[in-house]
Each structure stands twice: as structure tokens, then as C-alpha cells.
N, C-alpha and C positions, 0 to 999 in steps of 0.2 A: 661806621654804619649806625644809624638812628634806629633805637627800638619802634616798635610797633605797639601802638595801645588795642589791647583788649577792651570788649565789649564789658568785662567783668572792672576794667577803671573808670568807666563813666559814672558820672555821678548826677544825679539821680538817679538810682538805678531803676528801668524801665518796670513799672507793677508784673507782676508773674502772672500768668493766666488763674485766675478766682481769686486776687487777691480783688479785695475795693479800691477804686482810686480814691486819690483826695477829696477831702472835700470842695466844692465850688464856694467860693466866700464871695457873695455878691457887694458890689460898694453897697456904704448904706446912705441916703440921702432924705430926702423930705419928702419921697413918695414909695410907695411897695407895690408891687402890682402883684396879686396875688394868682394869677390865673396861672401861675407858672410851677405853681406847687400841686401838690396831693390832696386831696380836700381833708385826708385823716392829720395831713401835716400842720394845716393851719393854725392851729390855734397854738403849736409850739412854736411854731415861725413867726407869729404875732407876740409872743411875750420875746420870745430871744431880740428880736426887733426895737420891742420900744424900752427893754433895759437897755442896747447899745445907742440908741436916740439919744436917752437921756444923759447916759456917758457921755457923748459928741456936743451934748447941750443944747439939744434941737427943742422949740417948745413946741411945735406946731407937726404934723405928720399930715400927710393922706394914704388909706390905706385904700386898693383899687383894688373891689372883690366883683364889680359887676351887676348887672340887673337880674338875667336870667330868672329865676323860680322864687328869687330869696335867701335859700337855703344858705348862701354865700355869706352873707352879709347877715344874716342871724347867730351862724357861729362865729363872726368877727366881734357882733356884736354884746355874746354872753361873755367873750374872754374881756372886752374891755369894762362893762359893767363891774365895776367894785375892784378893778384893781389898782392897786396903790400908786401907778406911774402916771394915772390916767385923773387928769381936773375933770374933762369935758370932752364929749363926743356928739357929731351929729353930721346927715345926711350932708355930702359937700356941697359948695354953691353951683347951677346948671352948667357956668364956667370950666369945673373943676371934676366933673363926670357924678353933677346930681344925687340919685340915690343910687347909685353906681360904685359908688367910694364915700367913704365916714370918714371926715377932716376928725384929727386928734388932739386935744390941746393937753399938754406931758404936763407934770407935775416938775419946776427947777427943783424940787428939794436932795438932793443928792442923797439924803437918810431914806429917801423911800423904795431903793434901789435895796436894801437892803432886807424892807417885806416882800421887794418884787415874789413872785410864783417862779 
């Protein structure tokens, strides 16, 4: 006679009511589309971002914050001001969603990862 598996041998075991699930780990590639986040998340979602870029060895980014009021794309653009991952930022080409998205051009230097925020 074959045992019966219990709910208590699977494995993952399923989250308990109020536990948090996992977290969502989005692929990272050469664009971010931001409208998908918190607007208080942004600007940790944008450094977490372009220090895994640079580990990937990406030089170039678009970061997709939108037109709307501004507000989007001003706090995208106080977090890349001065920081160390960051050569060069500026409004994308009409192409590429205009002033809608700031194309990124990273810094290859691998030490710089290291003042990353």
C-alpha cells in the first residue's frame, strides 16, 4: 500500500495567511518602465537598478517615467544627478518615448559600484 503525501511535505510550503510573499524579481534589461512602481519607491528602485546594470555590463539604459505633470521624471532625475554609476543622462530620442523616458549612459568602471547609494 503506497503512503499518502501530506500537505505538510510539499515543498514550498504555501505562505500562511499575513505572512508576505516573495519578492517579485523583475528580469533586468535595457529599459525599466516605471509606472509600475510606488512613486515613494522610485528612486530606490532606480539606484537598485542601475547598480545591477552595471554588474550585467549594460552602458546604456532607458528609464520610462512618462510625461504626465513632471513630477515623474524630476525625481528620476535628482537620483541620477551626481551619482557615481551615472556618465550622462538626457531626455530619450522622439523614437524612444521623448521626454517620457531619460536614456542613461552607466559608468563601465566596476569601482564605482562600490560608492554606488
Amino acid at each position: 500500500m503506497a503512503s499518502r503525501r501530506s500537505d505538510a511535505d510539499e515543498w514550498p510550503p504555501d505562505p500562511q495567511p499575513g505572512e508576505p510573499d516573495s519578492p517579485v524579481i523583475p528580469p533586468v534589461d535595457d529599459s525599466l518602465d516605471l509606472h509600475t512602481f510606488a512613486p515613494r519607491d522610485i528612486p530606490d528602485v532606480v539606484r537598485e537598478y542601475l547598480a545591477e546594470c552595471v554588474r550585467r555590463g549594460l552602458g546604456e539604459v532607458r528609464l520610462v517615467h512618462g510625461r504626465g505633470t513632471g513630477m515623474q521624471r524630476a525625481v528620476v532625475r535628482a537620483v541620477l544627478e551626481g551619482h557615481p554609476l551615472v556618465a550622462t543622462f538626457a531626455d530619450a530620442p522622439p523614437e524612444r518615448g521623448g521626454w517620457g523616458a531619460t536614456v542613461v549612459r552607466l559608468r563601465g568602471d566596476p569601482d564605482a559600484l562600490r560608492h554606488a547609494p
